[in-house]
PASEPA-207773 format. One line per field, with one value per residue: z, x, y of N, C-alpha, C in turn. Coordinates in Angstrom, 3 decimals, always signed. Each point is the difference from the previous one (the first is absolute). Layout:
N
nc3	c(Z,...)
nc1	c(X,...)
nc2	c(Y,...)
cac3	c(Z,...)
cac1	c(X,...)
cac2	c(Y,...)
cc3	c(Z,...)
cc1	c(X,...)
cc2	c(Y,...)
END
This chain:
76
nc3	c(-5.146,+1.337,-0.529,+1.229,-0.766,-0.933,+0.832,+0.536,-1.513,-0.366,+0.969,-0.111,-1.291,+0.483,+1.150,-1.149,-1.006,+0.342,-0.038,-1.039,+0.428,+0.806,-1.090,-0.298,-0.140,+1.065,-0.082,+0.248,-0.974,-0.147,-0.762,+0.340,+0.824,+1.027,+0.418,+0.909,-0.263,+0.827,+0.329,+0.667,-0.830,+0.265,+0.873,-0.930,-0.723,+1.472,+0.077,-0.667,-0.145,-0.532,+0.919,+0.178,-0.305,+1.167,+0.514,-0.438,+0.146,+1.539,+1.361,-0.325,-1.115,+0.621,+0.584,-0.693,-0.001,+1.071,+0.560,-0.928,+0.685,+0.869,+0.771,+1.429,-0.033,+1.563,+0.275,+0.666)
nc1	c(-17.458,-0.236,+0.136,-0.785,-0.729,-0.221,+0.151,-0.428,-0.416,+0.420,+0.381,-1.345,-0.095,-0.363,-1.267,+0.115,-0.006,-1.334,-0.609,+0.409,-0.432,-0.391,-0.462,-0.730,-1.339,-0.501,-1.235,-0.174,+0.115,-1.043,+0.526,-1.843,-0.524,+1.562,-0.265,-0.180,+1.140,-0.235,+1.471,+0.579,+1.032,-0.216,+0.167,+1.213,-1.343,-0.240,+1.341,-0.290,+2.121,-0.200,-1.111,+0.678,+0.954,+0.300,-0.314,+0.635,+1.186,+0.042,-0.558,+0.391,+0.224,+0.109,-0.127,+0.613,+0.455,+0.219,+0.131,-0.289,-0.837,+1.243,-0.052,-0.305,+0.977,-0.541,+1.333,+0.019)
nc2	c(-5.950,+0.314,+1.282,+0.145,-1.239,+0.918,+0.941,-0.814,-0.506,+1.200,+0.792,-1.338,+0.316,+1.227,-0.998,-0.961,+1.315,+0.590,-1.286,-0.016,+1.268,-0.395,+0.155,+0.868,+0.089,+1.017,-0.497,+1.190,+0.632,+0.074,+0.929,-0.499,+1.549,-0.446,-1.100,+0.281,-0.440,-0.601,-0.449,-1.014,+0.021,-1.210,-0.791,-0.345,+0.088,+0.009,-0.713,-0.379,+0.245,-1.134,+0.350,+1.058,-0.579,-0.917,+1.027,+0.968,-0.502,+0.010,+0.720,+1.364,-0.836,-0.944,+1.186,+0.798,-0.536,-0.098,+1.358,-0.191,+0.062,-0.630,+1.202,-0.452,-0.490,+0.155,+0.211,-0.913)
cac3	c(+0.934,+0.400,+0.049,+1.407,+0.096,-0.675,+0.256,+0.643,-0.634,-0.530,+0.981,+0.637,-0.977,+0.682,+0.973,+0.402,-0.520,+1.241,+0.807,+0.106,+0.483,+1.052,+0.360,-0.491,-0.501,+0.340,-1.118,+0.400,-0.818,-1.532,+0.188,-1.178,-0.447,-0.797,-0.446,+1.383,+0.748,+0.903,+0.000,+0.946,+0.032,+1.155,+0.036,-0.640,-1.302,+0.185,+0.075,-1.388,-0.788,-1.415,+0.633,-0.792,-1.330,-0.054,-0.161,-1.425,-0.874,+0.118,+0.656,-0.435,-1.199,+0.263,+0.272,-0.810,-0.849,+0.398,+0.037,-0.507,+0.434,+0.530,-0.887,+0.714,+1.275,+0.850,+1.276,+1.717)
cac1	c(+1.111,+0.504,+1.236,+1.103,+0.224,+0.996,+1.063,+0.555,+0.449,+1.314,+0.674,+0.434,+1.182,+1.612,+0.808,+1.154,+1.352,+0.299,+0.297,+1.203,+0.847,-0.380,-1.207,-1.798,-0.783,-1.662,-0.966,-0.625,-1.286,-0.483,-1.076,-0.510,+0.320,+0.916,+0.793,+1.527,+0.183,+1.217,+0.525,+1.021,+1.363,-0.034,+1.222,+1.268,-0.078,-0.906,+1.332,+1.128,+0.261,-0.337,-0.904,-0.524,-0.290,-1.081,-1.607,-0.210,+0.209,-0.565,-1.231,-0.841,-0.072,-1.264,-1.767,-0.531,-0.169,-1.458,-1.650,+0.175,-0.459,+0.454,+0.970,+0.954,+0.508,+1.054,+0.347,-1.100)
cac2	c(+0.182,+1.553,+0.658,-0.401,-1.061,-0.227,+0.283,-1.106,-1.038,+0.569,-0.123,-1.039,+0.047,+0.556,+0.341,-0.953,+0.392,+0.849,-0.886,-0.290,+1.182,+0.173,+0.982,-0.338,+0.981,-0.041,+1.086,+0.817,+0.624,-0.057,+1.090,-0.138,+0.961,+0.891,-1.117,-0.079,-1.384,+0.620,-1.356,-0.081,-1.259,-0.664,-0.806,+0.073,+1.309,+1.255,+1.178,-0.305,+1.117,+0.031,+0.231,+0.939,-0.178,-0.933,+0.831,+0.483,-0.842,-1.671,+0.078,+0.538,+0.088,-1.043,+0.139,+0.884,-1.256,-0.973,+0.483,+1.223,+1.325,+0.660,+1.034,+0.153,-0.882,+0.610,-0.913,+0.975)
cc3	c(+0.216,-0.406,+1.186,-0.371,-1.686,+0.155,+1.357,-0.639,-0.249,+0.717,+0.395,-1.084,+0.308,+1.348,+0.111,-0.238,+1.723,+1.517,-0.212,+0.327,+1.311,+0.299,-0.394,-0.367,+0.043,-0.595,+1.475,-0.235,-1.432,-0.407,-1.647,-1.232,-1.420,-0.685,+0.619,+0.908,+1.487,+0.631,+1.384,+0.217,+1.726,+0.077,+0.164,-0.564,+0.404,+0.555,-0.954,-0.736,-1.500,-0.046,-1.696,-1.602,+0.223,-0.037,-1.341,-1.459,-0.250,+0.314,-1.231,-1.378,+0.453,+0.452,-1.278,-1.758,+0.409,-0.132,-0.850,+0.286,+1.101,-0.343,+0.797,+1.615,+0.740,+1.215,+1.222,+1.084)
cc1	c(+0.191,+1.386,+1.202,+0.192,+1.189,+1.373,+0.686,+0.079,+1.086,+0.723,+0.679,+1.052,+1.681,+0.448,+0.719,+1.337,+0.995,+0.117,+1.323,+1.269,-0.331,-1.298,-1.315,-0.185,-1.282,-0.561,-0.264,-1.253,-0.088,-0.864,-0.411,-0.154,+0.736,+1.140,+1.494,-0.252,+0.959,+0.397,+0.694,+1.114,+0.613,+1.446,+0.955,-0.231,-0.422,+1.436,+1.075,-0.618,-1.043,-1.410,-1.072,-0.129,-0.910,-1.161,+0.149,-0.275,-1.106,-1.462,-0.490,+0.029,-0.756,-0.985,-0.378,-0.125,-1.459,-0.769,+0.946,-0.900,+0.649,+0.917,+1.539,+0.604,+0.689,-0.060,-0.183,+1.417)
cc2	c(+1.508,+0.477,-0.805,-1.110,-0.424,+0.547,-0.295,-1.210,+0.313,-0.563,-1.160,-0.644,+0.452,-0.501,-1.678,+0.033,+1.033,-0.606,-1.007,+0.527,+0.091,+1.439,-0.140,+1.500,+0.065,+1.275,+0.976,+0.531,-0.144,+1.162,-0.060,+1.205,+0.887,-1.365,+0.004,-1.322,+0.403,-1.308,+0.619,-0.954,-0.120,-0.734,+0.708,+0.971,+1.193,+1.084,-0.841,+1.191,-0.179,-0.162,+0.558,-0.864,-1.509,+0.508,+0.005,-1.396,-1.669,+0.440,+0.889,-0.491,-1.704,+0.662,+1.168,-1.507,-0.899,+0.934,+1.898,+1.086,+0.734,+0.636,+0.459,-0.786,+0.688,-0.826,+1.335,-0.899)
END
């Protein structure tokens, strides 16, 4: 399984909790490299105030858990 493809397993972990909010979360990039993920919160989530810690808390700690070589999540 490719890097892109495990960290979109992740993902698909966080996004029923984020669909119950009325939002989602799409992979952008995967940079094999330097281990930077880059996400984009959609919906509801892509201007809820608490935005930031759903990145932090939910997206980024399910994909650095599934695939620990990444070292960093940024939203675009």
């Amino acid at each position: 399984m490719s890097l892109k493809e495990r960290v979109e397993k992740a993902l698909e972990s966080v996004r029923p909790h984020l669909r119950a909010d009325g939002g989602n979360v799409e992979l952008i990039d995967v940079s094999e490299n330097d281990g930077v993920v880059k996400v984009k919160l959609t919906g509801s989530c892509g201007g809820c105030p608490m935005a930031a810690m759903t990145l932090q808390y939910g997206v980024t700690n399910a994909i650095k858990q599934a695939v620990p070589e990444i070292k960093e999540v940024q939203s675009v």
